[in-house]
N, C-alpha and C positions, 0 to 999 in steps of 0.2 A: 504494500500500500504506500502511496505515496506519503510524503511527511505536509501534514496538515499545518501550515503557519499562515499566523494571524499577525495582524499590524495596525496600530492606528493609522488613520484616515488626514492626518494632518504635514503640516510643510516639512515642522519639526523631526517627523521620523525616517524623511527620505533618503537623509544620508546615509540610513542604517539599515536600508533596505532594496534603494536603485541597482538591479544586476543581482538580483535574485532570479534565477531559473525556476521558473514552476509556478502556480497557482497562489495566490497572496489571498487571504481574508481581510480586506480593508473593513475595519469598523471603527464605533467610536470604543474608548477605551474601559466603562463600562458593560458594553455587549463582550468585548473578547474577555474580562475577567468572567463574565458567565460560561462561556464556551470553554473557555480553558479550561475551568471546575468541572464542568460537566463530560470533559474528556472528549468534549468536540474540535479541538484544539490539540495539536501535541508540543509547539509551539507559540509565544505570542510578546509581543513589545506591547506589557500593561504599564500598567497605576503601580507604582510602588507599593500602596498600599496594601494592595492586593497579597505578598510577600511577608507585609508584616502580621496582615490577619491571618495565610497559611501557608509558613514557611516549608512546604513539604515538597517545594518544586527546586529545581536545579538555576541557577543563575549564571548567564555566558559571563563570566568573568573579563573587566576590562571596557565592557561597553553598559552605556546608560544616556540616557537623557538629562541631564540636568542642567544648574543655572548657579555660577557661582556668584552670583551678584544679579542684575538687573536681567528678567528672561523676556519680557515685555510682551510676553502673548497669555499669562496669567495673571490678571489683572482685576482688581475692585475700581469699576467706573463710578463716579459718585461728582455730584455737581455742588451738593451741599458740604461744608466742612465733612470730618470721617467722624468726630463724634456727636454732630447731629443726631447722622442713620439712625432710623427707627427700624427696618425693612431691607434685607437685604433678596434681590433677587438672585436664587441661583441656576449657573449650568449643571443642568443632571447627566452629562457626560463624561465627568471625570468626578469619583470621590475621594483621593487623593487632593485634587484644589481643595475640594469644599472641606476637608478637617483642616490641613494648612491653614486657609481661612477660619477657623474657629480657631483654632492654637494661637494664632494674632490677633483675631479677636480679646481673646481672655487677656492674652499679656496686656492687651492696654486699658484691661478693665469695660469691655463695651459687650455686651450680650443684646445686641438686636433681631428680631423676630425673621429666620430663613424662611421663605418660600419657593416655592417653586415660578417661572420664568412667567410672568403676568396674571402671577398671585396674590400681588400687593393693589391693597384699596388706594385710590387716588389722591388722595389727601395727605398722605404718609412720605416723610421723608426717603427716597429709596436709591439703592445702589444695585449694580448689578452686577456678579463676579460672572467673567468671560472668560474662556482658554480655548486655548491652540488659535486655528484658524478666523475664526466666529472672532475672536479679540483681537486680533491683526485687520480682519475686514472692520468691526466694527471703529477702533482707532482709525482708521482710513477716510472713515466716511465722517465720524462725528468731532474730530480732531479737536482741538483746543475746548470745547465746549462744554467737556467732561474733565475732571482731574482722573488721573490714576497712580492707585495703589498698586506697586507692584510686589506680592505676596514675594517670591524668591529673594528681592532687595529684603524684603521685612524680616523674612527669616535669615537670611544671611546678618542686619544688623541685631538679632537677640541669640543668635548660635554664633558666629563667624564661621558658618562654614557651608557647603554644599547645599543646595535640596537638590535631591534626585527622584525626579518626577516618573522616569518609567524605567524599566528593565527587560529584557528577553530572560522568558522561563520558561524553563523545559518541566513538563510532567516526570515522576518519577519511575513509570513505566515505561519509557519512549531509549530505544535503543541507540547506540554508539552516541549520547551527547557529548562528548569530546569533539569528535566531528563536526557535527551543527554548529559546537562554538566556536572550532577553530573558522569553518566557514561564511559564520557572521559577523568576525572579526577580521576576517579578509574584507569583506565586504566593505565594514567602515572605513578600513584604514584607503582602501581602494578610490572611495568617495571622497576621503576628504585629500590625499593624494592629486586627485583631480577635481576640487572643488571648483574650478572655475567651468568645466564640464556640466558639474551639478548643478551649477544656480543657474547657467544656460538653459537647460530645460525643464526648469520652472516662468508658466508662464502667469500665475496666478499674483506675482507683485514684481516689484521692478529689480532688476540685478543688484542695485546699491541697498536698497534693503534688504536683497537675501543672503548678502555677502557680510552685512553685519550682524544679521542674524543666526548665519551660520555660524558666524567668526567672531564674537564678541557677545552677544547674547546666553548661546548656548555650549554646553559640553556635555563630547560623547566619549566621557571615558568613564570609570568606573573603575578610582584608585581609592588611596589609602582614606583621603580628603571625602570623598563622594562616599563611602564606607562610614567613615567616624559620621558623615550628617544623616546617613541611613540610619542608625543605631540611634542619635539623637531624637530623629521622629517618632524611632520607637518606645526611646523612654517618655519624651514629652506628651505621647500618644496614652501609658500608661499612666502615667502621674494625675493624666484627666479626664482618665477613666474611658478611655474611647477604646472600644473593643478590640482588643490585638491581642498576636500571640505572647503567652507571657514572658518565652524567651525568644531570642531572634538569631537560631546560627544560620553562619551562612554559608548554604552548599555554594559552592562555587566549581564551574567546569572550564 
């Protein structure tokens, strides 16, 4: 049978995926942590989170998604000061942002009522938390008229260090993963080797934006750095009582 992988749907993941042979599951990153679980999946670039809640999957060592400072496409838009918010609207495509988002929330003391994307009554102060693409498009369009919060800047100024927003995990049945991660690891390095190839055939935002977003935005590695702030979300995760595993090793392939 061929090897079933899943991928988010977003700009963010293409360098870690362009020049895959075979079949791709483009979803949002919520559907692939269900498919993965359910063993519809034997691979998949989820939610972090997903790892902390059940560490029982293999992680290609060396590659991730994350944001060591400012990632600009996970974002709380908000037009009114941030401790106004009454109302915050969220994306239900990633639950990974949205605890991120509450662990910042608490640290500055604000506990404002989530809902779901045009849940909020009219009259109510509200913000709206965006990621991947959907935040990219919507900063494009509504540009200065909104401030933003950028969650990865937040968390890097109360940890200093990584968030790492997604990872490749292999099911613990799924045979030779050594392989897969030495070849998803070619993959990246492949891409970013010839990053100016990559941002060429994206045709969804302009080259100078995807060269900074590729280049300055984000990181696809998954070292020592990206590891200590993996482990940080997971204590910060426990300490406030947000459902995870109680310990967090990590298989690494």
């Amino acid at each position: 049978m061929p090897l079933r992988i899943g991928c988010v749907k977003y700009l963010n993941a293409r360098p870690l995926i362009r020049g895959w042979t075979g079949i791709v599951d483009f979803d949002h990153p919520s559907n692939l942590c269900q498919k993965l679980a359910r063993g519809e999946l034997d691979v998949a670039l989820v939610s972090s989170l997903e790892y902390l809640r059940q560490p029982i999957y293999r992680i290609v060592d060396d590659v991730s998604i994350s944001a060591c400072g400012p990632v600009y496409s996970v974002v709380l838009a908000h037009e009114q000061p941030l401790e106004a918010i009454s109302v915050v609207e969220r994306d239900t495509a990633s639950q990974t942002s949205l605890v991120l988002l509450e662990l910042l929330l608490r640290k500055r003391k604000m506990a404002p009522q989530i809902v779901r994307a045009g849940g909020a009554a009219a009259n109510v102060t509200r913000a709206k938390l965006l990621i991947g693409d959907q935040a990219i498009q919507f900063r494009t369009k509504q540009g200065a008229k909104f401030e933003y919060w950028d969650l990865a800047q937040g968390w890097r100024e109360i940890t200093g260090l990584p968030f790492v927003f997604a990872l490749w995990l292999i099911r613990p049945e799924v045979n030779s993963p050594n392989e897969i991660a030495d070849r998803l690891r070619k993959i990246r390095d492949e891409n970013l080797r010839k990053v100016d190839d990559l941002i060429a055939a994206q045709t969804d935002v302009s080259a100078a934006f995807c060269r900074k977003y590729y280049c300055e935005h984000l990181c696809f590695d998954f070292g020592h750095k990206e590891k200590a702030g993996l482990h940080e979300f997971h204590r910060l995760c426990r300490v406030n009582a947000i459902p995870v595993a109680s310990e967090l090793p990590l298989h690494l392939v």
